[in-house]
N, C-alpha and C positions, 0 to 999 in steps of 0.2 A: 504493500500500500504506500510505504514511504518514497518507493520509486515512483509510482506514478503521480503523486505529488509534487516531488523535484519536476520532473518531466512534464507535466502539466505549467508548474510556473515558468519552467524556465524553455513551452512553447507560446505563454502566454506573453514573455517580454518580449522574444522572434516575434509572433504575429502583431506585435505592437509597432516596432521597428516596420514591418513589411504593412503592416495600415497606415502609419503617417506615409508613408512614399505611397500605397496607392490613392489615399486621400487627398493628397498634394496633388499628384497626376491629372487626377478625377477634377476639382477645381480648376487646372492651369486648361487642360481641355474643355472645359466648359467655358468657362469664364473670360478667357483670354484668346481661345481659339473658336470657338462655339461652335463646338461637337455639341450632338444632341444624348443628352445626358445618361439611355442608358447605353449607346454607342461606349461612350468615355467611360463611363463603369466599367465594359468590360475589358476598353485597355488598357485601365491604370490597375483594376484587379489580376490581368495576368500580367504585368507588373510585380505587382507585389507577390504574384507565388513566384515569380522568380525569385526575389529577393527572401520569402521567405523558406524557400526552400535549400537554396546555399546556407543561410541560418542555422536551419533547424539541421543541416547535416554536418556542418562545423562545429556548430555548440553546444545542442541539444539531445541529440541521439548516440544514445549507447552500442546500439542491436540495429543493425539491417538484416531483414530476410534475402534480400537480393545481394547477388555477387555483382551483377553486371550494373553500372553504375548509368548506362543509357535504357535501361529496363528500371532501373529504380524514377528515372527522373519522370520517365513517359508514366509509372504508378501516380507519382504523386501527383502529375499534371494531371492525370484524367479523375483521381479522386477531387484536384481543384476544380475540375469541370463540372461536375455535380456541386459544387461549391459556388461558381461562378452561377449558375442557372438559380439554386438559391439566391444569392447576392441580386442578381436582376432582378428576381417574382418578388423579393421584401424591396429592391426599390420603388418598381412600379407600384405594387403595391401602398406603398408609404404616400408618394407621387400623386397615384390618379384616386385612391378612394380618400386616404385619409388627408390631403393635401397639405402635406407636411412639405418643408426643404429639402431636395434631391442629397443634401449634404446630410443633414439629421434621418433622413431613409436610409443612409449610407451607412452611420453609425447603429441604426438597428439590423441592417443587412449583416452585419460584422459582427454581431455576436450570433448570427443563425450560423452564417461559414462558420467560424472559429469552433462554434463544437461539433459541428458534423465533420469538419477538417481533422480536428484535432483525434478524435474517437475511432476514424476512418483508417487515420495513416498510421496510428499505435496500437491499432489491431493487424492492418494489412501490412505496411511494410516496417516499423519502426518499431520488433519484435526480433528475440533472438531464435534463431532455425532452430529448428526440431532436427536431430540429430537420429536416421534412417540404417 
């Protein structure tokens, strides 16, 4: 339990670092470029799973199940892909019913990713192999 507590906080400061850069993103293309907002979501969010992905395997993770480190990266991106399709449905959402800020939609979109990211990749890849 006490690992996945470490592991949990210290994906929670990664996905913090890799939210202010897609946040920022998401902002500078809207605001300054005027992409339509959930265009710019989704490419300052795959943004940040770049960034949060080099993170969480530099400083975070113990255990990979994958040897092959282009196998690992295509895991994480497709588990962020289900991640990114949440992140859009809580923007729009946020956006066209509850007509809240594309920026305040973005901070509740962030915490539906972050546990479904987070619970995904340390059951599927960021887990030590079972030994055959």
């Amino acid at each position: 339990m006490k690992t996945v507590v470490r592991e949990a906080t210290s994906y929670a400061a990664v996905s913090a670092c890799a939210f202010i850069i897609d946040i920022t993103v998401l902002f500078v293309l809207v605001h300054y470029l005027s992409w339509w907002y959930v265009a710019a979501a989704t490419a300052s969010f795959l943004v940040g799973l770049l960034v949060g992905y080099v993170l969480s395997v530099t400083l975070v993770v113990k255990y990979r199940r994958l040897n092959d480190k282009r196998i690992d990266l295509a895991s994480f991106a497709g588990i962020g892909v289900i991640g990114l399709a949440i992140n859009a449905a809580v923007i729009s959402f946020g956006v066209k019913i509850l007509g809240v800020h594309y920026l305040i939609a973005k901070c509740g979109a962030a915490s539906f990713t972050f546990a479904w990211n987070f619970v995904a990749r340390r059951q599927l890849l960021f887990v030590r192999r079972h030994r055959v």
